[in-house]
DSSP file (Angstrom, degrees, kcal/mol; ACC not computed):
  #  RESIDUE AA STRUCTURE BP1 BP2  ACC     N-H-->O    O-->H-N    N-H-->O    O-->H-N    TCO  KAPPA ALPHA  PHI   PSI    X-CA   Y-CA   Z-CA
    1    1 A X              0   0    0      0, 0.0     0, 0.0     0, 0.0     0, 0.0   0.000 360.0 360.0 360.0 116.0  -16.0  -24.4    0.1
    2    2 A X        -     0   0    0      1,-0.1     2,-0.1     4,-0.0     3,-0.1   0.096 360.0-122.6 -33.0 162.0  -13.3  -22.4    2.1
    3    3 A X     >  -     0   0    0      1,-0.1     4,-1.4    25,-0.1    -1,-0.1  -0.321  22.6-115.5 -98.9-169.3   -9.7  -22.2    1.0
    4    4 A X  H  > S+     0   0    0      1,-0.2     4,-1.0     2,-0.1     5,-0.3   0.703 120.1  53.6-100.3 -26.1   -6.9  -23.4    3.4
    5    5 A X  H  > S+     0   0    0      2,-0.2     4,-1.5     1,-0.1     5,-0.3   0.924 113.8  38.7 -85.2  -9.7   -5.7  -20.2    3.5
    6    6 A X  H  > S+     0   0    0      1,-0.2     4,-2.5     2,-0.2     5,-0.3   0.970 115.4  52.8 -79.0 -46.7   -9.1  -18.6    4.6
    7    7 A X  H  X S+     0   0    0     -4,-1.4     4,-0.7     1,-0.2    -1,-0.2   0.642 108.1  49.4 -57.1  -4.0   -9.9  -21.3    6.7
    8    8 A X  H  X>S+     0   0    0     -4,-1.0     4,-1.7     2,-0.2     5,-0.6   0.848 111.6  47.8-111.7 -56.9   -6.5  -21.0    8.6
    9    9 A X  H  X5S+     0   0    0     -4,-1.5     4,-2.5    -5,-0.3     7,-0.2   0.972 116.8  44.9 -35.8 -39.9   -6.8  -16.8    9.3
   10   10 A X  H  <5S+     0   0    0     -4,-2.5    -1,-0.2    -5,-0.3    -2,-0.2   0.918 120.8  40.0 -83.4 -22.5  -10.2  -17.3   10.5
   11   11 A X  H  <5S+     0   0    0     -4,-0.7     3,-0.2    -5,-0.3    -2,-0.2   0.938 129.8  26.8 -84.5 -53.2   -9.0  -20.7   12.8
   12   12 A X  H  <5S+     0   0    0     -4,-1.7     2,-1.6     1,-0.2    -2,-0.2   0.894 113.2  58.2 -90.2  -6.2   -5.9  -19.3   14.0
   13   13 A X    >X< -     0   0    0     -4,-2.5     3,-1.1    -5,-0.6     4,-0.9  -0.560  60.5-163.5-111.2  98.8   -6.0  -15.1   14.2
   14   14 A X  T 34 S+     0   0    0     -2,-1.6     3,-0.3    -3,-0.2     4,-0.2   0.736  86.8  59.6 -36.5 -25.9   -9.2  -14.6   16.6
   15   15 A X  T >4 S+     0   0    0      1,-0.2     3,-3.3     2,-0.1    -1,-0.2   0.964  85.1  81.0 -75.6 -54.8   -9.1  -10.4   14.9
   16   16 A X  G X> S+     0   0    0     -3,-1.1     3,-3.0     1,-0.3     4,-1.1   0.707  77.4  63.3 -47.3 -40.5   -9.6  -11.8   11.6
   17   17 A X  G 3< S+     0   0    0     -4,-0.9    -1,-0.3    -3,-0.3    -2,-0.1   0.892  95.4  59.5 -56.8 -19.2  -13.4  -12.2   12.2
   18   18 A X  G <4 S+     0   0    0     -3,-3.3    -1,-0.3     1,-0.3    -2,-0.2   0.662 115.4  33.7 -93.0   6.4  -13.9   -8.3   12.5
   19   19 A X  T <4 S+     0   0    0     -3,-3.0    -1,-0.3    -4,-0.1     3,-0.2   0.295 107.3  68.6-113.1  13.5  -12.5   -7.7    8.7
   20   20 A X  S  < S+     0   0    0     -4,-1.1     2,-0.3     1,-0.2     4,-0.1   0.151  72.7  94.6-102.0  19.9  -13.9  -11.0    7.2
   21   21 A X        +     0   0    0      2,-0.1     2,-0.2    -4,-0.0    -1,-0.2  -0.162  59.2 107.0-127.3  61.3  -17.4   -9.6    7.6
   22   22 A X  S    S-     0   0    0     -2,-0.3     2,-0.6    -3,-0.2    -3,-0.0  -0.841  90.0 -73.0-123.8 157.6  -17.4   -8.2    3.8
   23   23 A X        -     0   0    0     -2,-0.2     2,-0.1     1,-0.1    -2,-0.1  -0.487  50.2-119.7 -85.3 107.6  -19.6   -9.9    1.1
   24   24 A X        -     0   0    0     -2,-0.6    -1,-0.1    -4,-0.1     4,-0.1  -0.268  30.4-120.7 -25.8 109.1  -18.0  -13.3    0.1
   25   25 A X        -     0   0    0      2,-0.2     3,-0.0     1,-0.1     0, 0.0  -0.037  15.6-129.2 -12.7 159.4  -16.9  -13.2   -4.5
   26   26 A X  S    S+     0   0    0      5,-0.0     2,-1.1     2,-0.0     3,-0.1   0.591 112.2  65.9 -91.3 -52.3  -18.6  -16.0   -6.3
   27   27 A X  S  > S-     0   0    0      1,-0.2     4,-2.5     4,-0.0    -2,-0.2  -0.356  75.1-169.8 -74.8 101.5  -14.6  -16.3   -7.4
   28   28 A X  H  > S+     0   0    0     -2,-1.1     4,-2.3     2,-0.2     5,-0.3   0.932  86.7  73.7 -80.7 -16.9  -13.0  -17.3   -3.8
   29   29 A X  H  > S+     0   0    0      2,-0.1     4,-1.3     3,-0.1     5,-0.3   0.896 104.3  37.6 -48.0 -80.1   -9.7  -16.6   -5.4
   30   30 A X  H >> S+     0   0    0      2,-0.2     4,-1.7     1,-0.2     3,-0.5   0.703 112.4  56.5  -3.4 -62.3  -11.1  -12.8   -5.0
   31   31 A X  H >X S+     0   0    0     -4,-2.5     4,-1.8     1,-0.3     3,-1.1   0.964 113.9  41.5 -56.7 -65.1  -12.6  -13.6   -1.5
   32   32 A X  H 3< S+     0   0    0     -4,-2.3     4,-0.4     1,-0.3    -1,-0.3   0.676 115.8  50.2 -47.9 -20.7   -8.9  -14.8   -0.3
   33   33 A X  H << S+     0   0    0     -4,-1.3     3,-0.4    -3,-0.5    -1,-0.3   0.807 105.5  52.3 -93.5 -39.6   -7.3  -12.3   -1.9
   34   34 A X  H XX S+     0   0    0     -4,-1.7     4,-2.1    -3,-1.1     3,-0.9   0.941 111.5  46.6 -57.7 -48.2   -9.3   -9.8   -0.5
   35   35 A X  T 3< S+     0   0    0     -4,-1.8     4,-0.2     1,-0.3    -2,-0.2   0.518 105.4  62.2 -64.3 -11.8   -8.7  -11.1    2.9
   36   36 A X  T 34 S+     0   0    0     -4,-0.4    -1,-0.3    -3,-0.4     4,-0.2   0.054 105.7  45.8 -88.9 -10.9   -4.9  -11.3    2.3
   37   37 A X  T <> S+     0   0    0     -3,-0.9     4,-1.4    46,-0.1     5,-0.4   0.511 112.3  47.5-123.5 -82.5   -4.7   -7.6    1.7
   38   38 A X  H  X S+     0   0    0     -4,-2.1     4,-0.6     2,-0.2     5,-0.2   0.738 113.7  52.1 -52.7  -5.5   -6.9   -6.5    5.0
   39   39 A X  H >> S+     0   0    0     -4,-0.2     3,-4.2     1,-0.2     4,-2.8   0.949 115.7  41.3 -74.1 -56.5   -4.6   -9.1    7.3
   40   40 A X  H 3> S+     0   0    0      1,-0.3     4,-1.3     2,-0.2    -1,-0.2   0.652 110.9  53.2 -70.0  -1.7   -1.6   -7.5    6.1
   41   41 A X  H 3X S+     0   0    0     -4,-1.4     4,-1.0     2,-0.2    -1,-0.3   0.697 118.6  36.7 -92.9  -5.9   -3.1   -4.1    6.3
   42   42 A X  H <X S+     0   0    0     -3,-4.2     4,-1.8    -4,-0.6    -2,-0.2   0.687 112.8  60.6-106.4  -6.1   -3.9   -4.9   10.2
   43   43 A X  H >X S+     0   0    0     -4,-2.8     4,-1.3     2,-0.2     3,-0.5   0.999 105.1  46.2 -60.0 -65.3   -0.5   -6.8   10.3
   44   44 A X  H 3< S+     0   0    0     -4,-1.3    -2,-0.2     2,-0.2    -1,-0.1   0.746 117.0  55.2 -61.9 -37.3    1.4   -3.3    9.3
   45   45 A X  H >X S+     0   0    0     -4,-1.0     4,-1.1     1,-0.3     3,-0.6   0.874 108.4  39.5 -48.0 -57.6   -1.0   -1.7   12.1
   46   46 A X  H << S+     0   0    0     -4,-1.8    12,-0.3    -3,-0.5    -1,-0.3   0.659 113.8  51.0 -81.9 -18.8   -0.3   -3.5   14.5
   47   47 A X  T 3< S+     0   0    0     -4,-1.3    -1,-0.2     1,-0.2    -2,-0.2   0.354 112.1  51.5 -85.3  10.0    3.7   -3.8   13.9
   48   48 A X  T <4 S+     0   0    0     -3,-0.6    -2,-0.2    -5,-0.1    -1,-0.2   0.643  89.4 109.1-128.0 -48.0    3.9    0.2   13.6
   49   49 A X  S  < S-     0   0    0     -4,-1.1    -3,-0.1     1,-0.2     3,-0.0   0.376  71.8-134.2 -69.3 173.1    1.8    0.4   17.2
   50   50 A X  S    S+     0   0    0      1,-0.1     2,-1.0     3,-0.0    -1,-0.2   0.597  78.0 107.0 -98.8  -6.6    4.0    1.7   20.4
   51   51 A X  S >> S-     0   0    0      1,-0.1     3,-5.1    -5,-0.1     4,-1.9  -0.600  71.6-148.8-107.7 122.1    2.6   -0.9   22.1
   52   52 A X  T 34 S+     0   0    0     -2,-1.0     4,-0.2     1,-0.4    -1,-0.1   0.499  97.9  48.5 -38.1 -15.5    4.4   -4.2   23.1
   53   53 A X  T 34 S+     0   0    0     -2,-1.0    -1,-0.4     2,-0.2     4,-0.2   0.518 105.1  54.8-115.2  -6.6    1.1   -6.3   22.8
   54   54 A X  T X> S+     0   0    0     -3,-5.1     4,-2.3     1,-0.2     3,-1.4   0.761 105.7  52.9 -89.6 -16.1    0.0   -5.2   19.6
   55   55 A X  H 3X S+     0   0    0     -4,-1.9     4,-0.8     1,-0.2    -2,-0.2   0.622 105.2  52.0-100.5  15.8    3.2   -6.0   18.0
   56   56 A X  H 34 S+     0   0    0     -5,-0.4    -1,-0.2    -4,-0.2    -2,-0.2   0.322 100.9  60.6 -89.1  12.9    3.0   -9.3   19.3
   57   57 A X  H X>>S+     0   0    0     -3,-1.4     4,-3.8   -11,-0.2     3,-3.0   0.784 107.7  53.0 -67.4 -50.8   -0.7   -9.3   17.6
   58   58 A X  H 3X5S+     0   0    0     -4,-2.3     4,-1.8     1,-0.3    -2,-0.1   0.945 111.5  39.7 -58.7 -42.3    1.7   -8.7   14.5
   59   59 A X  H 3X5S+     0   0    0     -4,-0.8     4,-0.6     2,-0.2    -1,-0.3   0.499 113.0  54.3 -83.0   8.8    3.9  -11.8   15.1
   60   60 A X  H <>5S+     0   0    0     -3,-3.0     4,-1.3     2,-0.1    -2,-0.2   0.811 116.5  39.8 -80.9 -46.6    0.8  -13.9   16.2
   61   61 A X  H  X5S+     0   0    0     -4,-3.8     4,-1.3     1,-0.2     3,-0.3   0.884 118.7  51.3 -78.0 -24.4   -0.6  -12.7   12.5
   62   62 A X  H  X<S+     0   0    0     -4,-1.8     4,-2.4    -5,-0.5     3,-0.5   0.920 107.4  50.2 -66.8 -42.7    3.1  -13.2   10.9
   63   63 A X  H  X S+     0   0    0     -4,-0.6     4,-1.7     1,-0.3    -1,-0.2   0.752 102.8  56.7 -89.3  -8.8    3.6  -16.5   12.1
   64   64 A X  H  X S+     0   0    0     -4,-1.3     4,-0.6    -3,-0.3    -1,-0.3   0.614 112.9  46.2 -86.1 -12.0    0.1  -17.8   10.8
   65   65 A X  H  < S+     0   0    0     -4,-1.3     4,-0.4    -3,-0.5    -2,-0.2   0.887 106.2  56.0 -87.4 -36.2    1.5  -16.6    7.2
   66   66 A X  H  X S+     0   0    0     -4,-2.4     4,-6.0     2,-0.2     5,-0.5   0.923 108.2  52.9 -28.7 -61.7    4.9  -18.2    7.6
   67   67 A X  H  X S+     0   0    0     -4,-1.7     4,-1.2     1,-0.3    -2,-0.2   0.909 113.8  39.0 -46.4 -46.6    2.9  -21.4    8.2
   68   68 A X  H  < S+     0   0    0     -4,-0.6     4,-0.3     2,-0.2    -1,-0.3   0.606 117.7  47.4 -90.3  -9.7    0.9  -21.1    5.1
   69   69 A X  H  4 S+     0   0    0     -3,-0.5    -2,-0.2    -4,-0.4    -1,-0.2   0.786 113.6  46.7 -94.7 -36.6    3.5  -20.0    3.1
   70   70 A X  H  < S+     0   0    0     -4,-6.0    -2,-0.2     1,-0.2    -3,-0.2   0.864 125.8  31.8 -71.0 -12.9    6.0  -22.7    4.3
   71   71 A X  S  < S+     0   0    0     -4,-1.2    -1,-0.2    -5,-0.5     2,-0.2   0.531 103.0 106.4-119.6  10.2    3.6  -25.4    3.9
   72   72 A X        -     0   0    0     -4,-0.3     2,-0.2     4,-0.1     5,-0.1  -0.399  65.0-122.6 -91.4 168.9    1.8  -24.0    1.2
   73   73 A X    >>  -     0   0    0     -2,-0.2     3,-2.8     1,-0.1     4,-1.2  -0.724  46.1 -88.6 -84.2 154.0    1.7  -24.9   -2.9
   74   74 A X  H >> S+     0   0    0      1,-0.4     4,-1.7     2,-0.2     3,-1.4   0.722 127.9  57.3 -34.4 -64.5    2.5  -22.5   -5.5
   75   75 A X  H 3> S+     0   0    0      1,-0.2     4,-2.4     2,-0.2    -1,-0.4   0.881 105.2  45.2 -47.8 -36.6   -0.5  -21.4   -5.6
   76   76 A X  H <4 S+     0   0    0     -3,-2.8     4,-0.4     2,-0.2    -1,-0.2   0.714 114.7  50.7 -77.9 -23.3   -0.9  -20.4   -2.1
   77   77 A X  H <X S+     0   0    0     -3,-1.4     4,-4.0    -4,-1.2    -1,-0.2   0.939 106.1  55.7 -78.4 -45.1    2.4  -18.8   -2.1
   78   78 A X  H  X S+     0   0    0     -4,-1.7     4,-3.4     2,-0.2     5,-0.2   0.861 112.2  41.5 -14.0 -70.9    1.6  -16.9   -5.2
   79   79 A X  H  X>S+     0   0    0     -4,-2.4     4,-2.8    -5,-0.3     5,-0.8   0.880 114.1  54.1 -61.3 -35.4   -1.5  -15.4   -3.5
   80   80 A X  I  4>S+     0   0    0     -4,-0.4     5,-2.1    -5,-0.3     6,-0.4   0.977 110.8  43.8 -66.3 -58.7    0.5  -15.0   -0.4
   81   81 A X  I  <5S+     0   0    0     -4,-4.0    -1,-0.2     3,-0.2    -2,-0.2   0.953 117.4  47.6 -45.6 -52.5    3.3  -12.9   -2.4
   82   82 A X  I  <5S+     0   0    0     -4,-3.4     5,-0.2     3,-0.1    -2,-0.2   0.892 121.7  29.4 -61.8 -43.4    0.6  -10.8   -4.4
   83   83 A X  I ><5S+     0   0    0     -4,-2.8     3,-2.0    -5,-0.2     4,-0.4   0.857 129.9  22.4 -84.5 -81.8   -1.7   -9.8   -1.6
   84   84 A X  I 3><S+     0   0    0     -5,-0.8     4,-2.2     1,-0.3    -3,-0.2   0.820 119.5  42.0 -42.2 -53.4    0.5   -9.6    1.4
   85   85 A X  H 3><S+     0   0    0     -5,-2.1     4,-0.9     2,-0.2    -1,-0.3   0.333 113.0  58.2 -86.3   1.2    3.7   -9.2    1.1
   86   86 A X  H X4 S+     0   0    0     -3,-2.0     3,-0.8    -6,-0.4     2,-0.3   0.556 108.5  52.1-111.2-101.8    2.9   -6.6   -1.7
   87   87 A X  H 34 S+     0   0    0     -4,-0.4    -2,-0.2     1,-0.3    -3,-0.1   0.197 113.6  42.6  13.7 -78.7    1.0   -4.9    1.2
   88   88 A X  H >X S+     0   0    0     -4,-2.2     3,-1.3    -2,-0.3     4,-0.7   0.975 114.1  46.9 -24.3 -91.5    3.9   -5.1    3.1
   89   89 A X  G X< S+     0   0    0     -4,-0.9     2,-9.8    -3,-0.8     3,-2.9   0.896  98.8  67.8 -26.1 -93.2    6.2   -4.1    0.4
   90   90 A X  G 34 S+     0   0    0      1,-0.3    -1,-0.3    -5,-0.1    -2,-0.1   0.181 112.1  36.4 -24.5  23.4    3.7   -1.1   -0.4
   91   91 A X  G <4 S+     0   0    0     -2,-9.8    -1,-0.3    -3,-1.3    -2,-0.2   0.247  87.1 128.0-154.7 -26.1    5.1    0.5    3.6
   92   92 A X    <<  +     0   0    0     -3,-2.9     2,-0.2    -4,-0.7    -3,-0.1   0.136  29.6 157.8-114.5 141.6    8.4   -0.8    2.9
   93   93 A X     >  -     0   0    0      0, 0.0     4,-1.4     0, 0.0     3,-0.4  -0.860  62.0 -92.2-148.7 162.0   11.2    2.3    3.6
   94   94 A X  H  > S+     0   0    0     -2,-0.2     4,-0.6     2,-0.2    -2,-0.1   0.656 129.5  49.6  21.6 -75.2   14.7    1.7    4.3
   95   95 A X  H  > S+     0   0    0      1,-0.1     4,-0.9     2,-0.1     3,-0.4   0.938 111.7  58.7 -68.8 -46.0   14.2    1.7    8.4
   96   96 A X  H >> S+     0   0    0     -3,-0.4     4,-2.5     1,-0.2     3,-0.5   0.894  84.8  76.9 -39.2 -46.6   11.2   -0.9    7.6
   97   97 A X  H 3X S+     0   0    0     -4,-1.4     4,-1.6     1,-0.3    -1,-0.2   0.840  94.0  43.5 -54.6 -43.5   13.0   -3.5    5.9
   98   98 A X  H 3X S+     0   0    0     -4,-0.6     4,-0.6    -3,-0.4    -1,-0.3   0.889 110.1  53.4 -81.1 -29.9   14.7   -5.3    8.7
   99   99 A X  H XX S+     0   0    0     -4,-0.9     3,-3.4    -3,-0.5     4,-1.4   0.993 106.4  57.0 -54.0 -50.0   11.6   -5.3   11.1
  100  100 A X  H >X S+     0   0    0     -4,-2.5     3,-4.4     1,-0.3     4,-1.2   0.972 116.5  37.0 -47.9 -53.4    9.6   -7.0    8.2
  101  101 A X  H 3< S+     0   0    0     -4,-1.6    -1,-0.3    -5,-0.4    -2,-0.2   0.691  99.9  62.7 -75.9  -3.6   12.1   -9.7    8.1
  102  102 A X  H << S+     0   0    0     -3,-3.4    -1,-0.3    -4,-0.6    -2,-0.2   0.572 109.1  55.7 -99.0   3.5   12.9  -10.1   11.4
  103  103 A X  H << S+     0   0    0     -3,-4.4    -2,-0.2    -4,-1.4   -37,-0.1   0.854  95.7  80.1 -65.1 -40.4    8.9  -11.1   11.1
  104  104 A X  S  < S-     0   0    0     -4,-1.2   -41,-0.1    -5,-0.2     2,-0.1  -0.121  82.8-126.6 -71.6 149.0    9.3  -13.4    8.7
  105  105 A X    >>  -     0   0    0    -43,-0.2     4,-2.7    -2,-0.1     3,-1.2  -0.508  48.8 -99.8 -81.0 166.2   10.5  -17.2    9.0
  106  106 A X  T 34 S+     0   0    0      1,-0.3     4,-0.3     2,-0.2    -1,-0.1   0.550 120.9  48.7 -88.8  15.4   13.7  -17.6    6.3
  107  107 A X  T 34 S+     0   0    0      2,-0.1    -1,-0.3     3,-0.1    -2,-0.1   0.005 114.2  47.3-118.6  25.6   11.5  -19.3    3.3
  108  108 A X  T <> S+     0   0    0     -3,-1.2     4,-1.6    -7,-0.1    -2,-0.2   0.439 106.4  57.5-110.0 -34.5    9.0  -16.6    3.7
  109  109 A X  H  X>S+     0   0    0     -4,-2.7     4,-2.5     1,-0.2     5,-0.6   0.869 106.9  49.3 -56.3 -46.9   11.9  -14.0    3.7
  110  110 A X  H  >5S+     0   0    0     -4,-0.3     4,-4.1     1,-0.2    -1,-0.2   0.950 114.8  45.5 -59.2 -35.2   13.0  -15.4    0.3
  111  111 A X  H  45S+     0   0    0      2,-0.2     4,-0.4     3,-0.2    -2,-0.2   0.963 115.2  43.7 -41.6 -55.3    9.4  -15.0   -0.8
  112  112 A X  H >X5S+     0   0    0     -4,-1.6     3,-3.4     2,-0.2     4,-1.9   0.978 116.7  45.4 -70.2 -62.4    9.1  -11.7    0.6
  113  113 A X  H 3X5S+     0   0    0     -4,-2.5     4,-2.0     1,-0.3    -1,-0.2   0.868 114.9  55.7 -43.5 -42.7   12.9  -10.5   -0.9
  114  114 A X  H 3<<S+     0   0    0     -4,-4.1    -1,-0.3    -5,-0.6    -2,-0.2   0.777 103.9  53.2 -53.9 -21.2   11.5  -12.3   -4.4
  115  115 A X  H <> S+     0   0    0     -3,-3.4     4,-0.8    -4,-0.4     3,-0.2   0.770 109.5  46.3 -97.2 -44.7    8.5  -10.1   -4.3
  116  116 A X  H  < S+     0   0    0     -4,-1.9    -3,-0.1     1,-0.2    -2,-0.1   0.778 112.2  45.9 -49.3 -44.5   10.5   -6.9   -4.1
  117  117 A X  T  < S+     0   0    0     -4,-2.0    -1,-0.2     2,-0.2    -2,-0.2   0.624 109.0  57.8 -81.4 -13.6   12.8   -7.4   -6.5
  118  118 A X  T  4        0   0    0     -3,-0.2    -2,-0.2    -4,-0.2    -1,-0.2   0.748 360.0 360.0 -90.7 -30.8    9.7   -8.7   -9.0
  119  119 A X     <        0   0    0     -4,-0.8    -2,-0.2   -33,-0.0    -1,-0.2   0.624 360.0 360.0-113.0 360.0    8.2   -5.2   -8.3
């Protein structure tokens, strides 16, 4: 059985399929987790890139994590925080900090700002 957060990368960010095609954990905590670290590493890619349509790939892939993070349960924020947003975090310099957040919705932004200060 899929999670909601795997099934929801793979329904709404059409890219996702070209890193999801690594060999599924028996744990699917793992599997999600794994997949939660390569979105946000092609999220950071694509928000970095000089070109105006890949960084609206990055707010296509931002707003499908807002979504799962506002509507998700502690656990699914949890996962969200650990893998992603410590991605995130893990780029994070001064000049970064206000583009990440002006990605973020503002209950993802608390997440994201909880996650910083937690590391």
């Amino acid at each position: 059985m899929k999670t909601k957060i795997f099934e929801t990368i793979l329904q709404w960010v059409p890219a996702s399929k070209t890193w999801m095609d690594f060999e599924e954990a028996k744990d699917e905590t793992l599997t999600q987790y794994i997949l939660l670290k390569r979105t946000a590493h092609f999220c950071i890619e694509k928000m970095n890139a000089a070109e105006p349509e890949e960084v609206n790939m990055a707010r296509e892939v931002m707003k499908v994590i807002n979504m799962l993070y506002e509507s998700g349960n502690h656990y699914t924020k949890n996962a969200i925080e650990n893998e992603f947003f410590a991605e995130l975090i893990a780029q994070e310099n001064p000049a970064s900090l206000k583009k990440h957040l002006d990605f973020l919705s503002k209950e993802s932004r608390e997440g994201y700002l909880k996650t910083i200060l937690e590391n």
